[in-house]
N, C-alpha and C positions, 0 to 999 in steps of 0.2 A: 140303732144297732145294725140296721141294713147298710146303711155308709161304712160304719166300720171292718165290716164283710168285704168288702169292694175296695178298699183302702189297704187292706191287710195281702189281698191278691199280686203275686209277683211270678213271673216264669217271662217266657221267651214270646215273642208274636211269631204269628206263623211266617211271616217276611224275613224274620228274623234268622229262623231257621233255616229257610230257602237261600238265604245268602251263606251261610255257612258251610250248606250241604255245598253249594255251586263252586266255594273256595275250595274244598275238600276236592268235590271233580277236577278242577284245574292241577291241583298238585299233584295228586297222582297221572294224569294224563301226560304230564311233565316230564315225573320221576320213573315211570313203566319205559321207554327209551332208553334214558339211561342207565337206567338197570340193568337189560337187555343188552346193550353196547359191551356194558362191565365185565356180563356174564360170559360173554363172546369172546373178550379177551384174555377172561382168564380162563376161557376153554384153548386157547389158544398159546398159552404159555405155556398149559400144561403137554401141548402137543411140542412144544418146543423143547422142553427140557426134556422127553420121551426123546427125541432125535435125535439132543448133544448125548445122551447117556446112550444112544447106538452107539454114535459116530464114537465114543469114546472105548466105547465094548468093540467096533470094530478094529480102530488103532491097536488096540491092546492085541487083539487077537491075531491082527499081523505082525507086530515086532516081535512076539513072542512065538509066533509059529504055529502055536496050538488052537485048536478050537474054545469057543468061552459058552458061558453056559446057553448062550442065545444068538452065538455066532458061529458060523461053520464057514471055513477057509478052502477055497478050490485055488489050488497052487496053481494049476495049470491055464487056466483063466486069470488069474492073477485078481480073485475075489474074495471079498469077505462079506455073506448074507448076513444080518441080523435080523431075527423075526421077532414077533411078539410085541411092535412099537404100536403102542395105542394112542388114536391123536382121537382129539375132542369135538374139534373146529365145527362148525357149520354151516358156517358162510360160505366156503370154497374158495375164501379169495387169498391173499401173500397172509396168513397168520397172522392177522391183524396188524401188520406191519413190526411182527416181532422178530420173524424172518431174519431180520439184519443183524440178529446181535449172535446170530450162529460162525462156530470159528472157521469153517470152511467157505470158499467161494460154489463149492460144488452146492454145498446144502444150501445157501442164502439162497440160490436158484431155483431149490424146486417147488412144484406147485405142491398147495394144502389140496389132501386127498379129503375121502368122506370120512365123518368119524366112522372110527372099527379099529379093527386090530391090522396091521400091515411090514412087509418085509422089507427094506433097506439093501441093496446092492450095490456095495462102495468096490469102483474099478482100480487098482491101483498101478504106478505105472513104474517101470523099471528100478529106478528111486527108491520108492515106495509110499512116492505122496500120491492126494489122490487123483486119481485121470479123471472119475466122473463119479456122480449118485444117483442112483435113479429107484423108483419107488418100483418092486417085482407086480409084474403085471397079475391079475386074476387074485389078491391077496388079501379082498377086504373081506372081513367078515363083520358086518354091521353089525352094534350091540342094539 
């Protein structure tokens, strides 16, 4: 009866387990980077698409003359601010290389600010494309 006790015993050895737990650390050690990476850049997308929806709120606001609900036009400067543009990023560096798919040469150029909230200062030039973009100094207000 004692052999059939011993015969009937199944589970895992402790080596067993130790190799498991060991595979388990390697994948997530792995997968924690790229996760991270992912996250970055779709913090970073989302700062992109906050810019093209300025840059389009500022467009609008100078063809049309008028101020928009986030854009205020100084005619005599020949400016259009838009505030309220919240970027995500982290990292500090070109927006994860999303930068590029912005429709302006002005915006493709500017640097990724800190996340917060932040003002847009599109210059524009006799024409009425744009001369330059540049991000209003003193405007972050960290979340």
């Amino acid at each position: 009866m004692h052999r059939k006790m011993k015969e009937n015993k199944k589970g895992f050895t402790l080596a067993e387990l130790l190799i498991v737990v060991a595979i388990i650390a390697v994948l997530v050690a792995i997968s924690i980077p790229i996760f991270t990476s992912q996250l970055e850049k779709s913090r970073d997308a989302v700062s992109i698409s906050n810019i093209r929806a300025a840059y389009a709120e500022a467009q609008t606001s100078w063809l049309t003359g008028s101020n928009g609900e986030n854009a205020t036009i100084d005619k005599a400067k020949k400016t259009v601010t838009v505030a309220k543009i919240v970027t995500k990023g982290t990292s500090g560096t070109d927006f994860s290389g999303e930068g590029k798919e912005l429709p302006d040469t002005n915006l493709k150029n500017l640097a990724e600010p800190a996340a917060g909230e932040h003002e847009l200062i599109f210059e524009y030039n006799d024409d009425g494309s744009i001369k330059s973009v540049a991000w209003a100094t003193g405007t972050t207000m960290n979340n």
